[in-house]
N, C-alpha and C positions, 0 to 999 in steps of 0.2 A: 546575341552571341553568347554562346556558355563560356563561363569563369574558372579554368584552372584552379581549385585552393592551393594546388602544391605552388603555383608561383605568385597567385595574386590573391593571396588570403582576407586579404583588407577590403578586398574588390568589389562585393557581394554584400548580404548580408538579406534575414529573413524580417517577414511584415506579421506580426502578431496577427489574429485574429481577434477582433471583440465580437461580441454577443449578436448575431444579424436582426439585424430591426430597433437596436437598442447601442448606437454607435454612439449617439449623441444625447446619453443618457449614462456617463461613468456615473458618477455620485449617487442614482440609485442600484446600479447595480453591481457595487461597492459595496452597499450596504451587508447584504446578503452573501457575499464573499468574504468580508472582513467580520461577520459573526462567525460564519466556519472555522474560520479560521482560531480567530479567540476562543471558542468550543474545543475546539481541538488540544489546543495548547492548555487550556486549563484542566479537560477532563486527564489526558495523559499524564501531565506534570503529576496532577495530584494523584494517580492508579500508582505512577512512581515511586513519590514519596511515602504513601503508604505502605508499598509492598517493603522499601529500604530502612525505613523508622520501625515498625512493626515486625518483631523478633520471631514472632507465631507464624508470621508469612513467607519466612524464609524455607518455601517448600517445592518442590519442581512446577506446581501447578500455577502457584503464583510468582516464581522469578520466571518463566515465562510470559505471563501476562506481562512481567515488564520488562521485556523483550520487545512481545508485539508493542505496548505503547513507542519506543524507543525505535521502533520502524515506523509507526503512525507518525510520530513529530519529525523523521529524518524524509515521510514522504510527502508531510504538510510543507517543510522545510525548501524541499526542492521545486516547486511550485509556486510559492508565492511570490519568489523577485519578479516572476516575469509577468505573473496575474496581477499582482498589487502595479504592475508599471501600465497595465494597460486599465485596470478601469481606476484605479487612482490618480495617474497621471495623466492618461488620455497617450502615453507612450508606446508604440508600437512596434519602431523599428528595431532588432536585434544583431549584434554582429554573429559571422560565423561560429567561432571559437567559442562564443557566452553558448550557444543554442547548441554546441555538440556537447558542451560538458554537462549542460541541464540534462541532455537525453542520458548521458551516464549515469548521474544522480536519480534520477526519478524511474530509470528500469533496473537500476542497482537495489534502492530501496523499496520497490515495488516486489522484487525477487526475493530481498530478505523479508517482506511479511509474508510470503509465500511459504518460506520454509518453515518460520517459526509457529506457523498454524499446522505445519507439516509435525515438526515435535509437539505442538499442545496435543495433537492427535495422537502422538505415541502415546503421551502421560496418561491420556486420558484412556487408552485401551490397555497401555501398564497397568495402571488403578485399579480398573476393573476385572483384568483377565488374571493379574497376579500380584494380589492386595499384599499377600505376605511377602515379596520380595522387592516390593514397587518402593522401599526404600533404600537398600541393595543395591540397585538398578540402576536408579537415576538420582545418585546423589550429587553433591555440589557440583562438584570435580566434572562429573558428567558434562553436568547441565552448563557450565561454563567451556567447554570443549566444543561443548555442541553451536554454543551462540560464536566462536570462534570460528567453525565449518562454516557457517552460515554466511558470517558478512566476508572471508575468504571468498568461499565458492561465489557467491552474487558479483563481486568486485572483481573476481578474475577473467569471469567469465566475461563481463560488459567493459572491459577496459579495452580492448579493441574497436571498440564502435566507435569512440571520435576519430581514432588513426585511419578504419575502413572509410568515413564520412570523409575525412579530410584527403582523402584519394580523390573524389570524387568531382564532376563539373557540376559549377551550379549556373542560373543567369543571375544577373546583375542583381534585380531586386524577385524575390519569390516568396509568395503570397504563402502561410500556414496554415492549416484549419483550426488552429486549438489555439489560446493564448499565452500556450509553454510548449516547448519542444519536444516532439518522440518519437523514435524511430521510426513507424513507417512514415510518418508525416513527412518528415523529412528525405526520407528516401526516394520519396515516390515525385520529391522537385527537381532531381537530378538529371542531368541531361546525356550524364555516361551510361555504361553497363554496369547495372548493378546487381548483376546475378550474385556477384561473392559475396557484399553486402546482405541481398535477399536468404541466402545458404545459411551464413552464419547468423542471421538474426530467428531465424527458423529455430536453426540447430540449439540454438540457447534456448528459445520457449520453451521447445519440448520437452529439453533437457533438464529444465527448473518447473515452471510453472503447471506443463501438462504432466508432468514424472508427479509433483508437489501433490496435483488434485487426484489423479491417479490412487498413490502412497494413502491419501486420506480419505478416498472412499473406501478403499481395503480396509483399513484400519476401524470405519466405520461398520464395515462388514461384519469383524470379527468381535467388535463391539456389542453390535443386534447381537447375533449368537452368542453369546456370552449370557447376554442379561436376558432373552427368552427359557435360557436353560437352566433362571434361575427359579426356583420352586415361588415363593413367596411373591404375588403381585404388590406389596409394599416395597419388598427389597426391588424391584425390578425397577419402580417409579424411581425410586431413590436413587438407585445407580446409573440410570436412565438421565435425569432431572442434573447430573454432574455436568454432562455433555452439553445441556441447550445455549450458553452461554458462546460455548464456540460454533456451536451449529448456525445460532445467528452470524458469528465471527467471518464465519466462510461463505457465508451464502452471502454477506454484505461484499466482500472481496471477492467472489468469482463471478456472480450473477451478470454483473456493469462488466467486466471481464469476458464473461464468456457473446455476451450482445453485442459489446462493442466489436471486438474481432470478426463476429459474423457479420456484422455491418459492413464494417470496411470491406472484409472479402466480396461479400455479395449483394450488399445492398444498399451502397453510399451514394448512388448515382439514383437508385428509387426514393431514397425519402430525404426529406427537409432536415437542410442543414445544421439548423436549431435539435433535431431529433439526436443530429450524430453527436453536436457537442454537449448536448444533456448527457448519455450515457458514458461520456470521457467524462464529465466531471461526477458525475454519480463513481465511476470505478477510482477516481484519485482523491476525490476529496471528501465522501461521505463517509467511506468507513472508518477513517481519523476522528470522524466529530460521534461518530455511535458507539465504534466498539467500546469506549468507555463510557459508556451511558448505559449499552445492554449488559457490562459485566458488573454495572455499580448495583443495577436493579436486579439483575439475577445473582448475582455472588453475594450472600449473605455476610461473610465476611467484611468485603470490600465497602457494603454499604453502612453497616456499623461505626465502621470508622470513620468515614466521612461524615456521618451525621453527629460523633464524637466532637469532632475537629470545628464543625460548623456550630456546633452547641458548648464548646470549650471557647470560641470565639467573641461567640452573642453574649457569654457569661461574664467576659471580659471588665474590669471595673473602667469605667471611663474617666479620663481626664477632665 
């Protein structure tokens, strides 16, 4: 029998999923979750602190970057209570209310690294298409306006989705596919109409995420053009050679992104389960633990300093 949430909220509640074939195996497959995770968190923090200590970094290119960290740790962030509960704990049952507010956080924060790779792409075809103004353009003021729009727009837009959910029938206990909460998952355990639900959960993607990759292949457009038309094949590598750091950035964030969605649309019922929840965890939790490993080793900057910091460290007199 379905469960009204509007009167019996308490009534219900969702069954995590663990890992299929590896149920009775949390402690190793812990392991490998709780490194992600500690990767994450260290590589971020420190991208942070260095862009914030570091007077020379305070430049659009890089208060960006620590941006996107500051989305990395807010998307590492919303994921872990309910992963760490299931293969730490071996805990799986979640209540309603925990599981719709996770789905706000984790497509909240997922939408703000969407945007913010949305502005690294402005700066980055600023830079290149209009070097003499590109300080003009996006200065502080800007660039703090902009990260304001961002977590605005993301928060406005997904703050309906626990009140659309909590409209909704569920039964008693309903099985998840993933081991954290996300809109369709969710959706699709309901026992009412959830066409309004479906509408506006559309209407947001396309409106963030598909606008977002859209805005950034344009912008990648006018980029190639720019730097083809530039005379010199050193200048071209060089202005060229600016971009690869995010090009990794986006292709780590849309790739797990754009498979997983095809998956679910067309092809969750053809392939093994294991398959589907490899690429959800590839889109939520790998580009946290890389994009600050691919910007350490491609941003010359970024990795000076770190090796500063780590060799100011080891030099350290011991007690």
């Amino acid at each position: 029998m379905a469960i009204s949430n509007k009167n019996n909220g308490s009534s219900f509640f969702f069954i995590l999923m663990d890992f299929p074939g590896l149920e009775f195996a949390h402690y190793w497959t812990a392991i490998p979750i709780c490194s992600i995770y500690v990767l994450s968190l260290l590589g971020n923090m420190t991208i942070i602190y260095i862009v914030k200590s570091v007077s020379s970094l305070h430049t659009p290119m890089y208060l960006f970057l620590s941006m996107l960290s500051m989305a990395d740790l807010g998307l590492s962030a919303s994921t872990l209570p309910s992963m760490a509960a299931v293969f730490l704990l071996g805990q799986r049952k979640v209540g309603a209310a925990t599981c719709f507010m996770q789905v706000f956080f984790i497509h909240t924060f997922s939408v703000i690294e969407s945007a913010v790779l949305l502005a690294m792409a402005f700066d980055r075809c600023v830079a290149i298409q209009k070097p003499l103004h590109y300080a003009t353009i996006l200065t502080t003021k800007h660039i703090g306006a902009t990260g304001l729009a961002i977590v605005f727009r993301s928060a406005a837009l997904h703050l309906p989705l626990p009140v659309l959910l909590g409209r909704l029938q569920f039964q008693p206990i309903n099985a998840l596919s993933h081991s954290y909460c996300v809109h369709p998952d969710v959706l699709s355990l309901s026992s009412s109409n959830t066409l309004v639900n479906s509408g506006f959960g559309l209407f947001v993607m396309l409106f963030t995420l598909g606008m977002d990759a859209v805005l950034i292949l344009l912008s990648y457009v006018l980029i190639l053009k720019t730097v083809l038309s530039i005379a010199s094949n050193a200048e071209r590598l060089k202005a060229f050679n600016t971009c690869i750091s995010h090009i990794c950035a986006v292709l780590l964030f849309y790739t797990p992104l754009v498979s997983l969605s095809m998956t679910h649309r067309f092809g969750k019922k053809k392939l093994p389960t294991q398959v589907y929840m490899l690429l959800s965890y590839l889109h939520f939790l790998v580009p946290p633990m890389l994009n600050p490993i691919v910007y350490s080793v491609k941003t010359k900057e970024i990795r000076v300093h770190i090796l500063k910091m780590l060799h100011s460290k080891s030099s350290m007199p011991q007690r």
